[in-house]
PASEBA-1860 file (N, C-alpha, C; in nm, 3 decimals):
! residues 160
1> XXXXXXXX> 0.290/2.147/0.326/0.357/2.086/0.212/0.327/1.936/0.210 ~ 0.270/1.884/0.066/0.235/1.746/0.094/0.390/1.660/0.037 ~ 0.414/1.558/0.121/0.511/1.491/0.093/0.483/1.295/0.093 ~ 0.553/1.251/0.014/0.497/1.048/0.032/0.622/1.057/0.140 ~ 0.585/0.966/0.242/0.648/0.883/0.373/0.717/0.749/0.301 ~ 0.815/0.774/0.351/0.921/0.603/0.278/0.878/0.487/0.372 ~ 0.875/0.384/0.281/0.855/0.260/0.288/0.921/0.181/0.391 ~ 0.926/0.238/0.515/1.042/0.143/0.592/0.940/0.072/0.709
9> XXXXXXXX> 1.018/0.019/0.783/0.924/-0.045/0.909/0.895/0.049/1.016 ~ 0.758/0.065/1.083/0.629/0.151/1.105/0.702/0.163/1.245 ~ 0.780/0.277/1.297/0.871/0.243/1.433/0.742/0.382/1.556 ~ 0.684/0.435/1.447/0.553/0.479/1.500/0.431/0.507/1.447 ~ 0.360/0.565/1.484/0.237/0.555/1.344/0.223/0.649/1.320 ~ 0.174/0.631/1.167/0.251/0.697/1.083/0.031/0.776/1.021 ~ 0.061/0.910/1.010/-0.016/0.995/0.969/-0.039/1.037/0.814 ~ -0.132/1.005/0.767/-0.106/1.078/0.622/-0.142/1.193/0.584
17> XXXXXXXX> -0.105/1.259/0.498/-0.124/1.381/0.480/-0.266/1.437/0.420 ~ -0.316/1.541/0.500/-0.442/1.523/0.425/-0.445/1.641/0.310 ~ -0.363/1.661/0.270/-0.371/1.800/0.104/-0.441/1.735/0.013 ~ -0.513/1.798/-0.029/-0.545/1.718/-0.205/-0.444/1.702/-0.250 ~ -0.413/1.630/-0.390/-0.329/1.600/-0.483/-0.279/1.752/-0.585 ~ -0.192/1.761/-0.572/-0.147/1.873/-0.655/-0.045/1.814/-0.795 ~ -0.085/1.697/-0.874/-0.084/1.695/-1.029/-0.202/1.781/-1.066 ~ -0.160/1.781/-1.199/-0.253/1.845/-1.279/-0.365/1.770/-1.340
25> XXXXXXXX> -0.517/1.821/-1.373/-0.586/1.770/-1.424/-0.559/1.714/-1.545 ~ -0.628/1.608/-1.543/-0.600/1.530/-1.639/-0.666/1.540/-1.755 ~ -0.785/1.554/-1.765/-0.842/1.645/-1.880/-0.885/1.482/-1.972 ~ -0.912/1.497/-2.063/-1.011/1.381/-2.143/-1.130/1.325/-2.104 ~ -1.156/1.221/-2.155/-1.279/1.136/-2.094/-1.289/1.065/-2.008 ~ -1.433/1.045/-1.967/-1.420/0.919/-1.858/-1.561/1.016/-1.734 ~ -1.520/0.960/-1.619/-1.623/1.014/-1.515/-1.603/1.140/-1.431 ~ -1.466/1.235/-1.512/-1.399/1.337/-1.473/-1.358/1.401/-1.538
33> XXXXXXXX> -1.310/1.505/-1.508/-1.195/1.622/-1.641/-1.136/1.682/-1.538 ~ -1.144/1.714/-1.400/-1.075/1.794/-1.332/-1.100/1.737/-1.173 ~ -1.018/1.793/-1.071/-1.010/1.759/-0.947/-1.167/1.798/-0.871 ~ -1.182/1.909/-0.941/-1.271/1.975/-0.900/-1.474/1.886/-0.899 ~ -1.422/1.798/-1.033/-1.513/1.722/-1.019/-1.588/1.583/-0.900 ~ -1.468/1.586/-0.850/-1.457/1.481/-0.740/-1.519/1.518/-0.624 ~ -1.609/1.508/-0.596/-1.696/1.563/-0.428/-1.732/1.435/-0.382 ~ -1.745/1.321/-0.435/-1.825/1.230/-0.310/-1.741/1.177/-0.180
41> XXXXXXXX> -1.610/1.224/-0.205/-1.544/1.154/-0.084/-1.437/1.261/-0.064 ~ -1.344/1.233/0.072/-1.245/1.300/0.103/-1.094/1.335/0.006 ~ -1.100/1.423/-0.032/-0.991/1.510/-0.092/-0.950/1.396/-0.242 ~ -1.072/1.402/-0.345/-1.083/1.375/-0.421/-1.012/1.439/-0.531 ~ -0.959/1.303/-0.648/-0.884/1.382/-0.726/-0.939/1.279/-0.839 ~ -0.897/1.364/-0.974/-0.951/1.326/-1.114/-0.784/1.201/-1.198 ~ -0.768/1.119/-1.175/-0.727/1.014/-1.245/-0.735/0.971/-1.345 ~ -0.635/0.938/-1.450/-0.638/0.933/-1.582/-0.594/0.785/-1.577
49> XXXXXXXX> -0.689/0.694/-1.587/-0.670/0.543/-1.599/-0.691/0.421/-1.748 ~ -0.638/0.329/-1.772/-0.662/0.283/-1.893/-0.791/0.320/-1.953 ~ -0.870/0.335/-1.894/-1.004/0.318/-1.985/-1.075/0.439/-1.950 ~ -1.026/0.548/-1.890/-1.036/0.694/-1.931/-1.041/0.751/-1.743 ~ -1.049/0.863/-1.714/-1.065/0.932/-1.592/-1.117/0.880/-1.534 ~ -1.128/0.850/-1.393/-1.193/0.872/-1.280/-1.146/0.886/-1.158 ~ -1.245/0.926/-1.059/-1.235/0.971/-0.931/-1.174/0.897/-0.793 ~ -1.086/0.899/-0.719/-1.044/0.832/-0.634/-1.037/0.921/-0.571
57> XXXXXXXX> -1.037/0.861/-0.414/-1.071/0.916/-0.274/-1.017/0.840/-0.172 ~ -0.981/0.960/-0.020/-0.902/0.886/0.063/-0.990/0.842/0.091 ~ -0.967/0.692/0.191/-1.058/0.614/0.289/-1.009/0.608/0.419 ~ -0.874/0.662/0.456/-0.850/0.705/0.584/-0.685/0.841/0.623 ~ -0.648/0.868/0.678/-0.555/0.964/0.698/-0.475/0.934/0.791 ~ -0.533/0.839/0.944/-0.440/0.807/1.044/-0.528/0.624/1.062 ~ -0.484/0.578/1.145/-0.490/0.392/1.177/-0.611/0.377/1.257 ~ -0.613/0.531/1.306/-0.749/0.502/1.422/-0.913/0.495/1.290
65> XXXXXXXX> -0.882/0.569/1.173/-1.007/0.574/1.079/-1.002/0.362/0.996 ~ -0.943/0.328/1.063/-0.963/0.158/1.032/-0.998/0.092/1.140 ~ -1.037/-0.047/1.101/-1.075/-0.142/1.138/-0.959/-0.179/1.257 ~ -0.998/-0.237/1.380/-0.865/-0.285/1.433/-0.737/-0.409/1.390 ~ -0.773/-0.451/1.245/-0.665/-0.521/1.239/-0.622/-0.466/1.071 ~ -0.631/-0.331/1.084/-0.571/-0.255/0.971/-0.513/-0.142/1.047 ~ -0.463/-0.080/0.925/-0.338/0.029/0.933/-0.385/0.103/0.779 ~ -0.380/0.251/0.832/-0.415/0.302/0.687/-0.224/0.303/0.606
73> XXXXXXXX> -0.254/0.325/0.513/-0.169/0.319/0.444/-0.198/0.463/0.334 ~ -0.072/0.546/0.407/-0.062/0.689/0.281/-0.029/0.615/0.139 ~ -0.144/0.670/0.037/-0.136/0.674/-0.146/-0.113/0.495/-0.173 ~ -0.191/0.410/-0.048/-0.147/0.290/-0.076/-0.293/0.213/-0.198 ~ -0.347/0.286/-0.284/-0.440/0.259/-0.355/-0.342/0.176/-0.482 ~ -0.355/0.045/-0.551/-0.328/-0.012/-0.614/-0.286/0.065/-0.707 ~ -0.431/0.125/-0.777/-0.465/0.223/-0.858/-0.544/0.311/-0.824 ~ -0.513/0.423/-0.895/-0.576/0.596/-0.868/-0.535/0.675/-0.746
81> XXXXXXXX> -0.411/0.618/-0.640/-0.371/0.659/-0.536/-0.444/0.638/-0.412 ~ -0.473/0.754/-0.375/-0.551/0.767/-0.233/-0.490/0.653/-0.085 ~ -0.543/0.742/0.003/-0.466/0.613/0.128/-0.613/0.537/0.171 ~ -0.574/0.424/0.202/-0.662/0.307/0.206/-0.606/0.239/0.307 ~ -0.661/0.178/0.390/-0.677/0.103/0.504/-0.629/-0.060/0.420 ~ -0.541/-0.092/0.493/-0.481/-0.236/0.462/-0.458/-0.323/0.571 ~ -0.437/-0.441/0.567/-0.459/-0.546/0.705/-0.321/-0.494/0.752 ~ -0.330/-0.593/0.857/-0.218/-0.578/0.952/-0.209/-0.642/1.100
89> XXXXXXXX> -0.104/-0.692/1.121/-0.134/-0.817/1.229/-0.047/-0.713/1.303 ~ 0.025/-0.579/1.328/0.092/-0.482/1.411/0.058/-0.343/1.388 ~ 0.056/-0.231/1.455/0.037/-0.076/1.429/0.217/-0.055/1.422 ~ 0.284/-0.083/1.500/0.444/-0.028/1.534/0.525/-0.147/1.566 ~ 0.618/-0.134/1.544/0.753/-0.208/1.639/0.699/-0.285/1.716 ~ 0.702/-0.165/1.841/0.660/-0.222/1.991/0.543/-0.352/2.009 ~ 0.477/-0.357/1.886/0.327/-0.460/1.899/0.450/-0.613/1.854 ~ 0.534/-0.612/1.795/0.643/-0.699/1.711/0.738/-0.785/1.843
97> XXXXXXXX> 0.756/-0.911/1.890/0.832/-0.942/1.954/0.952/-0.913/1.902 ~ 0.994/-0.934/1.761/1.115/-0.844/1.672/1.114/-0.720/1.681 ~ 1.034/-0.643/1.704/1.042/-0.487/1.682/0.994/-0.442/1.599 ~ 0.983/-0.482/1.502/0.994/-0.469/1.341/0.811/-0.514/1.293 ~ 0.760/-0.379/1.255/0.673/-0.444/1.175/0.684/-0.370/1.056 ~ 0.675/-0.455/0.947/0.723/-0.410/0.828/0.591/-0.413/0.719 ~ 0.630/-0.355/0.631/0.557/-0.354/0.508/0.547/-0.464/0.429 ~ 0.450/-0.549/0.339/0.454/-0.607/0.250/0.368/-0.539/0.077
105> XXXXXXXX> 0.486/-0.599/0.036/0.396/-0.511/-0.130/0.356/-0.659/-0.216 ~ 0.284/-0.654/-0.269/0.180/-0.721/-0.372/0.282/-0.739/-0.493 ~ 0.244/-0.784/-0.612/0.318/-0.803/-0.725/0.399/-0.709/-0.767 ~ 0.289/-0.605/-0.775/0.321/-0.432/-0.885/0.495/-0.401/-0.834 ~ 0.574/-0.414/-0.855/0.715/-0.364/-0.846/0.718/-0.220/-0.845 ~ 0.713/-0.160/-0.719/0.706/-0.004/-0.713/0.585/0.051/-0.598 ~ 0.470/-0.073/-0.600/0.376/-0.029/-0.548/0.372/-0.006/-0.409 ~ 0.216/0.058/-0.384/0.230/0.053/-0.232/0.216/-0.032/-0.128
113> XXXXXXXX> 0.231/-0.034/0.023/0.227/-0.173/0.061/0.082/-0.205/0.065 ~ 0.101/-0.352/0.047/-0.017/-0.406/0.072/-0.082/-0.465/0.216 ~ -0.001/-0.434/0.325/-0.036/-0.467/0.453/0.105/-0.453/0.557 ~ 0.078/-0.424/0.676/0.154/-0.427/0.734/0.161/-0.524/0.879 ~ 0.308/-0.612/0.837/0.293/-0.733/0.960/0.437/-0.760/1.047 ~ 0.439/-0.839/1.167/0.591/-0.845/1.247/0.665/-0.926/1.174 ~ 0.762/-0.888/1.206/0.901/-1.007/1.147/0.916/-1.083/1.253 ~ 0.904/-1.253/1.183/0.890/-1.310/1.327/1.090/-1.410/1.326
121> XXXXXXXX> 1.095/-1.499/1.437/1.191/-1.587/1.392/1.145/-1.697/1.305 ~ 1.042/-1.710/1.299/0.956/-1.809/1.168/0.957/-1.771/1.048 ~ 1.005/-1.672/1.049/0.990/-1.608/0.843/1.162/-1.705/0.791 ~ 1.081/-1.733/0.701/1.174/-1.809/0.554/1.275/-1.718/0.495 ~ 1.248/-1.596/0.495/1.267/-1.470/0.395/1.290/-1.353/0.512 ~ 1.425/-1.280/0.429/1.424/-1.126/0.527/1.451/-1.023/0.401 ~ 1.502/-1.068/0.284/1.496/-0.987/0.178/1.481/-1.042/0.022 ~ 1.370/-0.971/-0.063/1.384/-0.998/-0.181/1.465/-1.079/-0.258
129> XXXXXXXX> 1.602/-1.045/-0.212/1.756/-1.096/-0.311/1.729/-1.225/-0.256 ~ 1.677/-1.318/-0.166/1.662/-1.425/-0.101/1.619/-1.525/-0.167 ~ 1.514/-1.452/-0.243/1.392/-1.522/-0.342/1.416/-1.521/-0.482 ~ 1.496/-1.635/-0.548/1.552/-1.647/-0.675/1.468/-1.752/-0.748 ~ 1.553/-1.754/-0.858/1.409/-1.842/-0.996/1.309/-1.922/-0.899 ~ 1.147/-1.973/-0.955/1.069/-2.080/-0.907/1.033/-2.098/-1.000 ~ 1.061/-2.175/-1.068/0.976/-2.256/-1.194/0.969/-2.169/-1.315 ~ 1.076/-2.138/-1.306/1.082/-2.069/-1.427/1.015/-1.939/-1.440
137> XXXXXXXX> 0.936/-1.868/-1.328/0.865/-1.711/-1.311/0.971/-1.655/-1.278 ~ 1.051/-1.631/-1.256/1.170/-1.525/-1.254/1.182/-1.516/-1.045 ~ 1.285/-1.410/-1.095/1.312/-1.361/-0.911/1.120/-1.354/-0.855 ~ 1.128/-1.396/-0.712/1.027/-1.334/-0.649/1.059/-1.247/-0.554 ~ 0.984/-1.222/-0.449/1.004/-1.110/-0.364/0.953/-1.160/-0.233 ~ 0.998/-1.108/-0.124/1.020/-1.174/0.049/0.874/-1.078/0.102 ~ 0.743/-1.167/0.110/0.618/-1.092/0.103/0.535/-1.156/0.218 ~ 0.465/-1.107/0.309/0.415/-1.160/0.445/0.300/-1.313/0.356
145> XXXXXXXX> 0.269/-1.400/0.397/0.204/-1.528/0.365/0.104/-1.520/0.485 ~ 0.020/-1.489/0.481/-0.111/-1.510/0.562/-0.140/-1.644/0.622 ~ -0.216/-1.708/0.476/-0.182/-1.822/0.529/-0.074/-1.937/0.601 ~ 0.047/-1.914/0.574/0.155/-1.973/0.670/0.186/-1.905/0.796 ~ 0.109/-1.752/0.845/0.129/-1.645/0.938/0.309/-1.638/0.949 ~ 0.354/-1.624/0.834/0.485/-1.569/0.827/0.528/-1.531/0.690 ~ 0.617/-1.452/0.687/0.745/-1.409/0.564/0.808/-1.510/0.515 ~ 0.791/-1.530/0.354/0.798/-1.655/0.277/0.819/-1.555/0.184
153> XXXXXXXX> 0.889/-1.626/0.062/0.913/-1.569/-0.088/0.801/-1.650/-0.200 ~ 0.754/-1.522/-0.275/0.639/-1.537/-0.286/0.703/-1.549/-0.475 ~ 0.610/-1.590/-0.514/0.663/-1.597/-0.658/0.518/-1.590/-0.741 ~ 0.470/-1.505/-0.867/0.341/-1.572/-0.972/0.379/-1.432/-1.056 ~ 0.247/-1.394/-1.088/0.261/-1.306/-1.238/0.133/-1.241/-1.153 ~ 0.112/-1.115/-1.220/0.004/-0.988/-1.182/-0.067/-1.002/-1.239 ~ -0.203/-1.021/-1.203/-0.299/-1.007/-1.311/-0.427/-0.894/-1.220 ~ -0.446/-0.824/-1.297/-0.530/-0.730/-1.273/-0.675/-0.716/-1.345
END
């Protein structure tokens, strides 16, 4: 049975499921009409995107099919799904002098994470509600900062 894994902090590592996608074909135009069309990569499925169908594919299933300073991430594809390998300065907890290595998400409100990093005593930010107006862009959201190597509230607009 394929099921999505909730969004919480990574207390082990975490496996994704390898089923194909069981929506339904999407049918119209574009570089697809059905699941069935999808062969160049692992457990390919047919996607119905602004500017018509296409094909997306996993790029990993468990942390060991990444790079060592990634973590795959189950259905963490921006767009068209699929799990994709995302950075990450921890695999679990235990790598975390906090314990805690947590998720960070990108703009998209809903989306998947965009990397996974420790909660340190240096983070600015421990939750969203933290991060109120900046200049007039509305609420932001409590999102890992690379460049500062800590949790800061992040504030801009999505552009894709």
């Amino acid at each position: 049975m394929c099921v999505d894994l909730p969004p919480a902090d990574r207390v082990t590592p975490i496996a994704c499921s390898s089923c194909r996608p069981t929506w339904a074909d999407p049918g119209g135009s574009g570089d697809c009409s059905a699941h069935s069309d999808c062969t160049a990569g692992d457990n390919g499925r047919c996607v119905f995107g602004m500017i018509g169908a296409f094909c997306s594919y996993d790029e990993c299933f468990e942390d060991g099919d990444c790079d060592s300073n990634e973590v795959c991430s189950c259905d963490g594809a921006v767009i068209g799904g699929g799990n994709r390998c995302v950075s990450s300065n921890c695999k679990v907890g235990a790598d975390c002098s906090s314990g805690r290595c947590s998720p960070t998400y990108g703009c998209l409100a809903g989306g998947p994470p965009q990397g996974w990093y420790c909660r340190t005593a240096g983070d600015t930010c421990t939750a969203d509600s933290e991060c109120t107006m900046d200049g007039g862009l509305g609420g932001g959201r409590c999102a890992y900062d690379a460049s500062a190597g800590h949790w800061a509230c992040a504030y801009g607009i999505c552009v894709f």
